[in-house]
py3Dmol code that shows the C-alpha trace and the ligand (Angstrom):
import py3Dmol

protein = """\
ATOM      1  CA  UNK A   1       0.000   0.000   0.000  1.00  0.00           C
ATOM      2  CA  UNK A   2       1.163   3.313  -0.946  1.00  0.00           C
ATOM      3  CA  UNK A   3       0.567   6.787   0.938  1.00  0.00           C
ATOM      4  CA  UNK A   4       0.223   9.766  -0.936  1.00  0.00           C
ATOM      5  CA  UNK A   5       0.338  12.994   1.341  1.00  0.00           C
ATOM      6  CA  UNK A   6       0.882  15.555  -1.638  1.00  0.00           C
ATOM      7  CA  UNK A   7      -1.056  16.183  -4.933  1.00  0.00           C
ATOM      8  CA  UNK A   8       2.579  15.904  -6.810  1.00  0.00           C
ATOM      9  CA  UNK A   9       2.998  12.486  -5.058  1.00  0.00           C
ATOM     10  CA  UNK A  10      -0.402  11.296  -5.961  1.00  0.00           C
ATOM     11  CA  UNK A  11       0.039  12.053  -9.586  1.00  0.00           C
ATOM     12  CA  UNK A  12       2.953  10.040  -9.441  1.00  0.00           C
ATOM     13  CA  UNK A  13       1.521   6.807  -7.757  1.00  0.00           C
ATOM     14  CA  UNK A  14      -1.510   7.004 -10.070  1.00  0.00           C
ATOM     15  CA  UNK A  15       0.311   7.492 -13.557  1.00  0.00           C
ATOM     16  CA  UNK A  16       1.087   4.025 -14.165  1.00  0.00           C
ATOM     17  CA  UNK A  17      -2.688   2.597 -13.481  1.00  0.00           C
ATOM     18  CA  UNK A  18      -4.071   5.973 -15.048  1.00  0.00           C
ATOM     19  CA  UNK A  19      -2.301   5.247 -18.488  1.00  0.00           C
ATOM     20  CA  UNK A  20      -2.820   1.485 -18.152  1.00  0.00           C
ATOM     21  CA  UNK A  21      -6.707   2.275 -18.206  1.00  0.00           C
ATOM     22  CA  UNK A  22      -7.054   0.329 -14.845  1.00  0.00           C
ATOM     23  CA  UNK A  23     -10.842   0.709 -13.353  1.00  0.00           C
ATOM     24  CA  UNK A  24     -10.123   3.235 -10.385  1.00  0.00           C
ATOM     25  CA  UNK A  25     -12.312   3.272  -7.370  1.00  0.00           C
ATOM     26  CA  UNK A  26     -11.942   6.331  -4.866  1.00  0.00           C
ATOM     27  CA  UNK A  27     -13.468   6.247  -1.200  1.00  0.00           C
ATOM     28  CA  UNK A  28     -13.342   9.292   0.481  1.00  0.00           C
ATOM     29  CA  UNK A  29     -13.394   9.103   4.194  1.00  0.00           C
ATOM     30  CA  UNK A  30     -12.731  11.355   7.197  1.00  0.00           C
ATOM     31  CA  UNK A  31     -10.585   8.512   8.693  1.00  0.00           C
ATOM     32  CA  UNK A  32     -11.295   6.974  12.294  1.00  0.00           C
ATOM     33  CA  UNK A  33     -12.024   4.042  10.106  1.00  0.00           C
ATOM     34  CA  UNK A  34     -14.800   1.336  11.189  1.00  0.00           C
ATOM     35  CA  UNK A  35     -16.606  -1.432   9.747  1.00  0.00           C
ATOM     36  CA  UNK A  36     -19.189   0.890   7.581  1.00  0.00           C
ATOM     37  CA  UNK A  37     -15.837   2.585   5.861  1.00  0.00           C
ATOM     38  CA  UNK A  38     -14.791  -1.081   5.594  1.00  0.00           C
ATOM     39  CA  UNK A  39     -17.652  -2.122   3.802  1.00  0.00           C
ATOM     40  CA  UNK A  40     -17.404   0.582   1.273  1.00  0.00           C
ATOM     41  CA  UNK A  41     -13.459  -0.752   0.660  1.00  0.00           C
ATOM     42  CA  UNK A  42     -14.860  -4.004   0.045  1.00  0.00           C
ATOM     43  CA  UNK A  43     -17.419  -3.027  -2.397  1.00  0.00           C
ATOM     44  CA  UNK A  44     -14.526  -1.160  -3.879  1.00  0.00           C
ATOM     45  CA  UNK A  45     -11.926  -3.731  -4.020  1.00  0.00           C
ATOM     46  CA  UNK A  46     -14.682  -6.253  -5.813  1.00  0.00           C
ATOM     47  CA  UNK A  47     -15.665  -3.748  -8.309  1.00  0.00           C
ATOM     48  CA  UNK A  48     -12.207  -2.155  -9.252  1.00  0.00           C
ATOM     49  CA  UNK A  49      -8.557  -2.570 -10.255  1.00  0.00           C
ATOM     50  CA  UNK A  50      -6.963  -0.309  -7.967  1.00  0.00           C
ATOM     51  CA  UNK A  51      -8.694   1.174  -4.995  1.00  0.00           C
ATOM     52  CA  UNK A  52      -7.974   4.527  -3.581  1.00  0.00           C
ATOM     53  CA  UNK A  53      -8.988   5.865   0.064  1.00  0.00           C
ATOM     54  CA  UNK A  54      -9.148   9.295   0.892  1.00  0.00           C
ATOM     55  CA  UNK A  55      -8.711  10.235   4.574  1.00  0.00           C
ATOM     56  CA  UNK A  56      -8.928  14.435   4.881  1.00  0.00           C
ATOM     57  CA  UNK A  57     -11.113  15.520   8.351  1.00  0.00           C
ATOM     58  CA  UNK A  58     -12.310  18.544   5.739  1.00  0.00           C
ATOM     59  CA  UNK A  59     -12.857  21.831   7.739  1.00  0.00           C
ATOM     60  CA  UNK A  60     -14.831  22.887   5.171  1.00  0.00           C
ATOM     61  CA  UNK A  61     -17.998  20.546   5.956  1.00  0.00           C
ATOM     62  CA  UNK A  62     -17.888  21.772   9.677  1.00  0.00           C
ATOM     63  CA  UNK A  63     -19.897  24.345  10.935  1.00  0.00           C
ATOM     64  CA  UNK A  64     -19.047  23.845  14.728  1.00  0.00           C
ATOM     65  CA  UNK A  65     -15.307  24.491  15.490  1.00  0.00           C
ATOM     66  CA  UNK A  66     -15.841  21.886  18.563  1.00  0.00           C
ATOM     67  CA  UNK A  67     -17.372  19.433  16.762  1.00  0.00           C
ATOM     68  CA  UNK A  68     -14.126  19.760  14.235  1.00  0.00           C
ATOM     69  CA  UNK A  69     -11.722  19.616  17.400  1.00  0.00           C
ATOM     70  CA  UNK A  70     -13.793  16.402  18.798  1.00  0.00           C
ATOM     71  CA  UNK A  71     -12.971  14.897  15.778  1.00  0.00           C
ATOM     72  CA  UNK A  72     -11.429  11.329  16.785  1.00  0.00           C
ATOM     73  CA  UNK A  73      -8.260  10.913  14.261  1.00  0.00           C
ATOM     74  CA  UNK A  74      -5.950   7.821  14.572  1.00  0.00           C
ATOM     75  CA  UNK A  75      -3.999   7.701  11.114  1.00  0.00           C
ATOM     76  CA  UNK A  76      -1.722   4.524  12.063  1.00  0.00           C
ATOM     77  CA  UNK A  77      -4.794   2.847  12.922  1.00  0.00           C
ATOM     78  CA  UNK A  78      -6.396   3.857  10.079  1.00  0.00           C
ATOM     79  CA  UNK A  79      -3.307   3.057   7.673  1.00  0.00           C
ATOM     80  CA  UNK A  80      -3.066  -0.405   9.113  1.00  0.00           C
ATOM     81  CA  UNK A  81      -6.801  -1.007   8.719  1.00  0.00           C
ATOM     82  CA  UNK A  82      -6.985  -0.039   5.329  1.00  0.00           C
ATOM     83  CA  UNK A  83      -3.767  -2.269   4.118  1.00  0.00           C
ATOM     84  CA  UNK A  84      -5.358  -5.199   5.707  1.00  0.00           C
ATOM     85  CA  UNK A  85      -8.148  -4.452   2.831  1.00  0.00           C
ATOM     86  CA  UNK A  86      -6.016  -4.351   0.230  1.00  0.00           C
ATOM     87  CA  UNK A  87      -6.533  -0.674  -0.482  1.00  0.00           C
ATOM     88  CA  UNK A  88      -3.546  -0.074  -2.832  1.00  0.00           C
ATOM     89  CA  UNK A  89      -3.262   4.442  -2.374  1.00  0.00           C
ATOM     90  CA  UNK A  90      -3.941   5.850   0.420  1.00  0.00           C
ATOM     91  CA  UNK A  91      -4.646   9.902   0.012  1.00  0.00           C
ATOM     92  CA  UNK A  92      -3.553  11.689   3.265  1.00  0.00           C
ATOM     93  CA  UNK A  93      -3.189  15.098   2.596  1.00  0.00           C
ATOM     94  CA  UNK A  94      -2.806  17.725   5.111  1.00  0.00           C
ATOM     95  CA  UNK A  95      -5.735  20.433   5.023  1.00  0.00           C
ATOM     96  CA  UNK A  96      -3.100  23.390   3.414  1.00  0.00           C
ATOM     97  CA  UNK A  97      -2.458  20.493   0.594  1.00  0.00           C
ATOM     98  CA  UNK A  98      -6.322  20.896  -0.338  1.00  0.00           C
ATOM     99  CA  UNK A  99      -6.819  24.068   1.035  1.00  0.00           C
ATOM    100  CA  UNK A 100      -3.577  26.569   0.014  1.00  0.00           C
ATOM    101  CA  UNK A 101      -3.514  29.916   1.750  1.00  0.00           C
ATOM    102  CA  UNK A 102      -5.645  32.464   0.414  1.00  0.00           C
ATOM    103  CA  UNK A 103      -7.812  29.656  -1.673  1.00  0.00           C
ATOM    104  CA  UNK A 104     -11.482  30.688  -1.987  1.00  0.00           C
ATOM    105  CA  UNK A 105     -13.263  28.956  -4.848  1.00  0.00           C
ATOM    106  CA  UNK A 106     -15.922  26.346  -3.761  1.00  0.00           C
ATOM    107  CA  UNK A 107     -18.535  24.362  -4.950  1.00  0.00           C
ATOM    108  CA  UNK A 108     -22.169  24.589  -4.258  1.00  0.00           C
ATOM    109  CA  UNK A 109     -25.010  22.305  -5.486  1.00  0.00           C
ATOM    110  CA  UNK A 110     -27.779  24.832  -5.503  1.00  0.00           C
ATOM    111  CA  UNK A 111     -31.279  24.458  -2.828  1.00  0.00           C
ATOM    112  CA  UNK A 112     -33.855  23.599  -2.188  1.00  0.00           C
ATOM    113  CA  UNK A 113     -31.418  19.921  -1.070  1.00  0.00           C
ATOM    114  CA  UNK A 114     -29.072  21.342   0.503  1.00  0.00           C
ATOM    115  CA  UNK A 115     -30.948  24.038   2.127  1.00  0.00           C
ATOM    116  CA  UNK A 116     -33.339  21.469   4.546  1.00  0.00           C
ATOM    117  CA  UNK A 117     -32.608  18.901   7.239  1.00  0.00           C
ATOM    118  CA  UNK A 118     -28.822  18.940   7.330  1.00  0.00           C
ATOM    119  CA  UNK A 119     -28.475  21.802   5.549  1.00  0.00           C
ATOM    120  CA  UNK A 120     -30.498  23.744   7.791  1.00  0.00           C
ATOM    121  CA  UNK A 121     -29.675  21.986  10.577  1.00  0.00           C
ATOM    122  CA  UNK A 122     -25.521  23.016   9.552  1.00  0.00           C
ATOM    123  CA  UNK A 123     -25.247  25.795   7.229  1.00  0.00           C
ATOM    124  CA  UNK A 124     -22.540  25.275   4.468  1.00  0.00           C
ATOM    125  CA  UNK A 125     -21.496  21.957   4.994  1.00  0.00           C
ATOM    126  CA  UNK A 126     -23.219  20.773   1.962  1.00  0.00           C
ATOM    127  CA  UNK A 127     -20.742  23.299  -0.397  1.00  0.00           C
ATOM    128  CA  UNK A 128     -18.161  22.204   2.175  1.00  0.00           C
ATOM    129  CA  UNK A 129     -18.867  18.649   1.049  1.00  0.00           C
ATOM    130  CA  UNK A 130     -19.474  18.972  -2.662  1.00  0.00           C
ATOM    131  CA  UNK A 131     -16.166  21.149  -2.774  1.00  0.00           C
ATOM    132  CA  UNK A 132     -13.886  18.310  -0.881  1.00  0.00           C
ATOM    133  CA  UNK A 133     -15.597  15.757  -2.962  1.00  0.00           C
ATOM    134  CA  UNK A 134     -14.990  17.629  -6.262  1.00  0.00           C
ATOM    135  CA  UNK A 135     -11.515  18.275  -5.528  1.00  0.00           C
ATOM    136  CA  UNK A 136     -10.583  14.769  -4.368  1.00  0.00           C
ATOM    137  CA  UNK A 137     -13.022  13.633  -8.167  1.00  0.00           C
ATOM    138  CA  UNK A 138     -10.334  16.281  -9.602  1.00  0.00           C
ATOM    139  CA  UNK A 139      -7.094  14.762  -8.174  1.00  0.00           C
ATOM    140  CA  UNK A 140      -8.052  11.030  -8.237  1.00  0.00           C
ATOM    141  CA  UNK A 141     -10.167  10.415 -11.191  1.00  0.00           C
ATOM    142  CA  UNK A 142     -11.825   7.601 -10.192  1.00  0.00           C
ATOM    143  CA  UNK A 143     -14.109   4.981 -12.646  1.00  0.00           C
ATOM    144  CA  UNK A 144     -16.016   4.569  -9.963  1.00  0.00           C
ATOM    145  CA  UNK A 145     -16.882   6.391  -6.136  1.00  0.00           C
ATOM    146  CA  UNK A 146     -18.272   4.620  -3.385  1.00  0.00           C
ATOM    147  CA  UNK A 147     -20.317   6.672  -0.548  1.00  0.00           C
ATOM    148  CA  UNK A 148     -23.056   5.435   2.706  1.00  0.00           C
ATOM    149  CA  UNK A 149     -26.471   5.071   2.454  1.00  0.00           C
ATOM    150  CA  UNK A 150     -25.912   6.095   6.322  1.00  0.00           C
ATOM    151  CA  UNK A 151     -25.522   9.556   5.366  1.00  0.00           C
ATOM    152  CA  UNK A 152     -28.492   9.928   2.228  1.00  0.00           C
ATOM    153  CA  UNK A 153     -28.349  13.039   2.200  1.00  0.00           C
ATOM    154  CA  UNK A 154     -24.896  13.354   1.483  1.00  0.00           C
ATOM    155  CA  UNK A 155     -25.586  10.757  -1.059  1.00  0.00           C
ATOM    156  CA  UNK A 156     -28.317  12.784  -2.954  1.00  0.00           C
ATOM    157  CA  UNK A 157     -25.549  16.050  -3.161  1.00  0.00           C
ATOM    158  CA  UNK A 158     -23.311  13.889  -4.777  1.00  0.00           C
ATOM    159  CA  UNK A 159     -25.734  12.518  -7.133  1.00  0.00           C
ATOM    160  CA  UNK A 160     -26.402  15.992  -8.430  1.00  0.00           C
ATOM    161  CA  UNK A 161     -22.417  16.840  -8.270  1.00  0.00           C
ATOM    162  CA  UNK A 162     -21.614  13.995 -10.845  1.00  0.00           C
ATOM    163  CA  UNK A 163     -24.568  14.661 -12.789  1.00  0.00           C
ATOM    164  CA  UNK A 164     -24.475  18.576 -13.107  1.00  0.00           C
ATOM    165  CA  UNK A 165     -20.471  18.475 -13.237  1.00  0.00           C
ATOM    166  CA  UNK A 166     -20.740  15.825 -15.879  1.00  0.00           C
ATOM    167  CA  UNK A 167     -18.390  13.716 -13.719  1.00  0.00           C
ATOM    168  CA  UNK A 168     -17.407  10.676 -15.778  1.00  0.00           C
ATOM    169  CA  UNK A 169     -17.494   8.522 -12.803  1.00  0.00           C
ATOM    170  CA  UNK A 170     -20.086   6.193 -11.051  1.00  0.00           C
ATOM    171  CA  UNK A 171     -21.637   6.595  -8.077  1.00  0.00           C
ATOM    172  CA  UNK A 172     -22.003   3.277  -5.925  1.00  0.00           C
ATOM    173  CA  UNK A 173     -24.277   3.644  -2.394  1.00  0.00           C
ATOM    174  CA  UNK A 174     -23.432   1.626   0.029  1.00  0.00           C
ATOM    175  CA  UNK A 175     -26.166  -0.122   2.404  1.00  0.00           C
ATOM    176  CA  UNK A 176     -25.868   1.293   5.778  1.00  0.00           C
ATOM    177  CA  UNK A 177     -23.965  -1.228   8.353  1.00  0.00           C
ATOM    178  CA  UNK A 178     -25.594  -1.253  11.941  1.00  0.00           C
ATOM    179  CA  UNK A 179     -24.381  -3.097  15.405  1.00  0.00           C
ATOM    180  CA  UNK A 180     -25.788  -6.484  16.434  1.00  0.00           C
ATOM    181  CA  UNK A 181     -28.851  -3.780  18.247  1.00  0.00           C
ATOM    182  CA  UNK A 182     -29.225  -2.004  15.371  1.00  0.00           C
ATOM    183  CA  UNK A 183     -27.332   1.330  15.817  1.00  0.00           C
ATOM    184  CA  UNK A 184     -25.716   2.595  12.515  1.00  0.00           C
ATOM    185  CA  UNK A 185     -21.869   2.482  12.981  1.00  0.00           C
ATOM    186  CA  UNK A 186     -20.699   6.089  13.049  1.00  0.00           C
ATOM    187  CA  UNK A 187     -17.488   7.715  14.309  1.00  0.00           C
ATOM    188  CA  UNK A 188     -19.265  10.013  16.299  1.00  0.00           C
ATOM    189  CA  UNK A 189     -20.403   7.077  18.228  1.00  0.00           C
ATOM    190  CA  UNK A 190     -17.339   7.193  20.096  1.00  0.00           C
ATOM    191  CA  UNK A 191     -18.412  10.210  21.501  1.00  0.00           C
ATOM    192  CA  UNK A 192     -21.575   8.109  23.424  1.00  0.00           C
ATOM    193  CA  UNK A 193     -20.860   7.228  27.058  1.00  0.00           C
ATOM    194  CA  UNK A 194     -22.453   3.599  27.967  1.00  0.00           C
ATOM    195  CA  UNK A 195     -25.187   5.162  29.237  1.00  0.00           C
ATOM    196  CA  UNK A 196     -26.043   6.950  26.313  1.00  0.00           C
ATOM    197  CA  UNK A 197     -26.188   3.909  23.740  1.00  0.00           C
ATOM    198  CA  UNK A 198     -29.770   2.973  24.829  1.00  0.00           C
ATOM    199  CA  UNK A 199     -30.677   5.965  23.917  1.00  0.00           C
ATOM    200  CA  UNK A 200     -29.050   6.264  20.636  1.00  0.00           C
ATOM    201  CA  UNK A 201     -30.613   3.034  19.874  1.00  0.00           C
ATOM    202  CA  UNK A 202     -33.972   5.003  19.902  1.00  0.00           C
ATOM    203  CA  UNK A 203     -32.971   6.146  16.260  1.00  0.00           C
ATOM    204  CA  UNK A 204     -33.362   2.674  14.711  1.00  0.00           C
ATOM    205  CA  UNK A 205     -35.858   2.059  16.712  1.00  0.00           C
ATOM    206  CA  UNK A 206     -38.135   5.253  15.353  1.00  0.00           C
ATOM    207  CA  UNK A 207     -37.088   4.550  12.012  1.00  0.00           C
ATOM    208  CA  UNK A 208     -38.585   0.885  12.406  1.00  0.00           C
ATOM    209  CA  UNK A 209     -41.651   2.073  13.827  1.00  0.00           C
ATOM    210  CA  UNK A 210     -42.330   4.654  10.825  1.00  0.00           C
ATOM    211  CA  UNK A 211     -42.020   2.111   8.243  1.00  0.00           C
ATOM    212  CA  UNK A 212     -44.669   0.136  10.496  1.00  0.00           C
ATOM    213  CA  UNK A 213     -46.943   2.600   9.704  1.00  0.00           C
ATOM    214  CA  UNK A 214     -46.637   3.285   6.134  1.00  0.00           C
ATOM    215  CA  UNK A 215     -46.417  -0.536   5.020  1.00  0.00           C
ATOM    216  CA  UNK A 216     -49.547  -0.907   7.479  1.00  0.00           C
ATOM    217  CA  UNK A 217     -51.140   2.016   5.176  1.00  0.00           C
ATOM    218  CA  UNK A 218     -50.704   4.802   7.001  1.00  0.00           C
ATOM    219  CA  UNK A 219     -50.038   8.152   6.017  1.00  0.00           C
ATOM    220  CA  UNK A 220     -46.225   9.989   5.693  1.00  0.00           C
ATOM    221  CA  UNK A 221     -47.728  12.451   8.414  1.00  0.00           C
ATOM    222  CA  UNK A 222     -49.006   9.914  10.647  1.00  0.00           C
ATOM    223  CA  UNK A 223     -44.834   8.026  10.121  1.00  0.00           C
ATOM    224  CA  UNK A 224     -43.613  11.303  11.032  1.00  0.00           C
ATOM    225  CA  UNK A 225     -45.419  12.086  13.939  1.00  0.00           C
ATOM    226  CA  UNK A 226     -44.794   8.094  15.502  1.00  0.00           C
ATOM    227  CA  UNK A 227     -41.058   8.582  14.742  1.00  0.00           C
ATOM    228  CA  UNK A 228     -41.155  12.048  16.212  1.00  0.00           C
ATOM    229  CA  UNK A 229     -42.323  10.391  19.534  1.00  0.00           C
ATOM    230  CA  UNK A 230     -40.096   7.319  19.880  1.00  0.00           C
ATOM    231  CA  UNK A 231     -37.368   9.765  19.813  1.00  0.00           C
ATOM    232  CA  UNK A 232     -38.993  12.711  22.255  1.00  0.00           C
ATOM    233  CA  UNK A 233     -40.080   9.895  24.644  1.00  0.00           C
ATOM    234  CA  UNK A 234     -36.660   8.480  25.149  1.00  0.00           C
ATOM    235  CA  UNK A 235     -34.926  10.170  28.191  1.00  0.00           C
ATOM    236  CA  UNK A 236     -31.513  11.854  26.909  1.00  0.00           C
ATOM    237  CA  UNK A 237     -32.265  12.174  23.505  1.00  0.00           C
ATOM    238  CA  UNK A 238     -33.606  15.617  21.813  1.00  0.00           C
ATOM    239  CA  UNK A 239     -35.040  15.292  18.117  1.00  0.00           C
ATOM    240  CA  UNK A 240     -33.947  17.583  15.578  1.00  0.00           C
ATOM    241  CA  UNK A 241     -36.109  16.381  12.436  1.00  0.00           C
ATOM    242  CA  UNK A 242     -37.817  13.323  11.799  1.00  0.00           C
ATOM    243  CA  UNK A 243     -39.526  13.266   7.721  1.00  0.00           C
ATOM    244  CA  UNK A 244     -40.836  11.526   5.258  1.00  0.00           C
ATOM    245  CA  UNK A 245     -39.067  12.181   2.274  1.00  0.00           C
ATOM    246  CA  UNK A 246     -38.390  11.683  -1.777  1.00  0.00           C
ATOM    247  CA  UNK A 247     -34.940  10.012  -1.601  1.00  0.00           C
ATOM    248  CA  UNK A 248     -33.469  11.948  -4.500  1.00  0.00           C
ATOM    249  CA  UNK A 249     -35.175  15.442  -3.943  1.00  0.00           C
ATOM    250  CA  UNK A 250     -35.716  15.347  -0.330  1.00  0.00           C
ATOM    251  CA  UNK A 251     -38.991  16.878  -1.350  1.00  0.00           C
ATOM    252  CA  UNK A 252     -42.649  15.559  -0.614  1.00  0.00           C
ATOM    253  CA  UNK A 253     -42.333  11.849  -1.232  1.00  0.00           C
ATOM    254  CA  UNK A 254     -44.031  11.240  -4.839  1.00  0.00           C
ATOM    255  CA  UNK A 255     -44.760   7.514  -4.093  1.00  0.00           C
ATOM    256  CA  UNK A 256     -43.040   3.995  -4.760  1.00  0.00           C
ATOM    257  CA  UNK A 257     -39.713   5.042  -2.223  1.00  0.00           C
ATOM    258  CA  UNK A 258     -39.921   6.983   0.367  1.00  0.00           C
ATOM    259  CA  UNK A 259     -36.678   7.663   2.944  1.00  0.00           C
ATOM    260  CA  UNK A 260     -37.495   8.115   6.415  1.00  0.00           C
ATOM    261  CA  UNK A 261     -35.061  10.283   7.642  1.00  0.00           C
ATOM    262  CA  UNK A 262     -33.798  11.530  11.443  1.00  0.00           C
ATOM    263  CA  UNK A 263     -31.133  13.333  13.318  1.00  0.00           C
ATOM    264  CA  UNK A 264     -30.919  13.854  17.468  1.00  0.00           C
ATOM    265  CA  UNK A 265     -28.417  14.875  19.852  1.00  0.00           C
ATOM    266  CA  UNK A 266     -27.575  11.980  22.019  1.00  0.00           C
ATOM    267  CA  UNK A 267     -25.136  13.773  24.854  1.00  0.00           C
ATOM    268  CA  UNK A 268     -22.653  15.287  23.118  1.00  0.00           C
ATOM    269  CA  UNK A 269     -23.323  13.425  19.902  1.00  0.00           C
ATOM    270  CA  UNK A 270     -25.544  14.823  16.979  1.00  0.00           C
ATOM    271  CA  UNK A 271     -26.337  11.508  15.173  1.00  0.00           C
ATOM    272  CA  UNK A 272     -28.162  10.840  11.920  1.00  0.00           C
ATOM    273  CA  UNK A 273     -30.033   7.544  10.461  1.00  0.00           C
ATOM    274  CA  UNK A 274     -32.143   6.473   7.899  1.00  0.00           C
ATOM    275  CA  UNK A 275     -34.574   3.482   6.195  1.00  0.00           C
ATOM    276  CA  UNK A 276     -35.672   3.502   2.808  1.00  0.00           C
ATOM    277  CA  UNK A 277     -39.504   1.912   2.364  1.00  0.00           C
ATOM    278  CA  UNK A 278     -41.715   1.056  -0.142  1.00  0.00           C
ATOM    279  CA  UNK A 279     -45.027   2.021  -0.067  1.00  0.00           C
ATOM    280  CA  UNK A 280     -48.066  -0.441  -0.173  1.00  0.00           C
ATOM    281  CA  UNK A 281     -49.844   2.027  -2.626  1.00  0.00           C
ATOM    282  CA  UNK A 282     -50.406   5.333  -3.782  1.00  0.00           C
ATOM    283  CA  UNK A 283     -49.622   7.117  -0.470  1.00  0.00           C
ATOM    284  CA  UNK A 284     -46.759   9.273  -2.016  1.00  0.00           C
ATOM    285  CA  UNK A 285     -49.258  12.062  -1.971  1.00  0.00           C
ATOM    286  CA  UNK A 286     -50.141  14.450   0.275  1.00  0.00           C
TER     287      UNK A 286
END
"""
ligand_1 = """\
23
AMP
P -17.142 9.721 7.000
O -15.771 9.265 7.309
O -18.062 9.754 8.161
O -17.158 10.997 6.171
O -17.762 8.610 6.062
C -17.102 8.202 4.885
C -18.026 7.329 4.089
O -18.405 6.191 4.867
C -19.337 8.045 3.699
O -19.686 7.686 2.376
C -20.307 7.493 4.701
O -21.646 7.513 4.250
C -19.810 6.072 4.863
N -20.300 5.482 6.106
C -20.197 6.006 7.362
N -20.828 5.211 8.258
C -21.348 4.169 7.556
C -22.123 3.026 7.908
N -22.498 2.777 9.160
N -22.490 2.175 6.920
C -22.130 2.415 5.620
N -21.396 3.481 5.229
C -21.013 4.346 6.176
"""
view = py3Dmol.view(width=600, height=400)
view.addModel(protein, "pdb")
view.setStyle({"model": 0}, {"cartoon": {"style": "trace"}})
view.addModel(ligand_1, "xyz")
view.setStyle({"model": 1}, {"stick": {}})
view.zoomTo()
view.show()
């Protein structure tokens, strides 16, 4: 496994797979690597030649300078992890390597997506996203890009990237990979005390209990409202949003799938989840 830590030395490791037309798959990660990151190797590794990981903590896609300093970063860890998959490149750059001094062009994909639920909920991470993402497209040129259905609507920005940036390169979701009890693996999870996980279990739990409504034929509002309340009636845990939504648009669901979608603060921890369902019958509309 090689590490790359510049752009220069990137170029370099790439050149010989690049000109060999080798299928290249990119995973871009924010290190503090655990089985859900793993997952997305994997699916890499079976798909494509060479496989390169991207581990950058971007500034850019914070809004809350704590949450950026809480940040749990191991590199060795991660390094050793990621050669035990086989990755072949490992992209390491540090944040004046993407960022120079004085840089200020992003990229935004335009509301109303990136405007609601996360995007309301943390203004600018969405361009701080699409602008890491597009630079690391940029430097790597991958065949192929592999992202978590844990974070959808990350998923749905980056589905609109490759498509309105005419991005030569496919975009492979991930399913998302939970505990034995059903709480999606996240490295803000580490930031739970033991006392805390029950409650961050409610998540699951509320997204399970609004797809028992809808495939028992009841209505998006009614799914909302049931999900609302597993989450408000679990002691420690303080909804932020719990919807109904289209899973490309993030819109009013307009039938077949509809993504159930939640974020709460769980102590210190602001976690998200999310189930796609499919509806019995014409209950897209409201
Ligand atoms: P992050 O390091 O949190 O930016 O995540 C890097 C990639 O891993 C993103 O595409 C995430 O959606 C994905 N990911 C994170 N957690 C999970 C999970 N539990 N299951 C599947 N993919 C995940």
């Amino acid at each position: 496994m090689r590490i790359a830590r510049t752009h220069a030395e990137l170029d370099a490791l790439l050149e010989q797979h690049l000109h060999a037309g080798e299928r290249i798959g990119l995973v871009p990660t924010m290190g503090a690597l655990h089985e859900g990151h793993l997952s997305l190797i994997r699916a890499a590794k079976d798909a494509c030649a060479v496989v390169v990981v991207s581990i950058f903590v971007n500034p850019l896609q914070f809004t809350d300078e704590n949450d950026l300093a809480a940040y749990p970063r191991d590199d060795e860890r991660d390094l050793d992890l990621a050669h035990r998959e086989g990755v072949e490149l490992v992209f390491l750059p540090p944040v004046a390597e993407m960022y120079p001094e004085g840089a200020t062009t992003t990229v935004t994909v335009g509301p109303p997506l990136t405007d609601v639920l996360e995007g309301a909920a943390r203004p600018g991470h969405f361009d701080g996203v699409a602008t890491v993402v597009a630079k690391l497209f940029n430097a790597v040129r991958p065949d192929a890009t592999f992202f978590g259905q844990k974070d959808a609507q990350q998923v749905a920005v980056i589905r609109k990237l490759i498509a309105e940036l005419s991005y030569p390169i496919e975009l492979v979701v991930c399913p998302t990979v939970r505990d034995a009890e059903g709480l999606a693996l996240s490295s803000r999870n580490s930031r739970l005390t033991p006392e805390q996980r029950p409650a961050a279990l409610s998540l699951h739990r509320a997204l399970q209990d609004g797809e028992r409504v809808l495939t028992g034929g009841g209505d998006l509002e009614v799914a909302e409202k049931q999900m609302w309340a597993t989450l408000s009636s679990t002691p420690g845990v303080q909804p932020d949003y719990a919807r109904a939504v289209d899973p490309e648009t993030f819109e009013s669901p307009r039938g077949g799938e509809v993504l159930l979608v939640i974020a709460a603060l769980v102590g210190k921890a602001r976690l998200i989840d999310n189930l796609v369902v499919e509806l019995p019958s014409e209950k897209g509309n409201r």
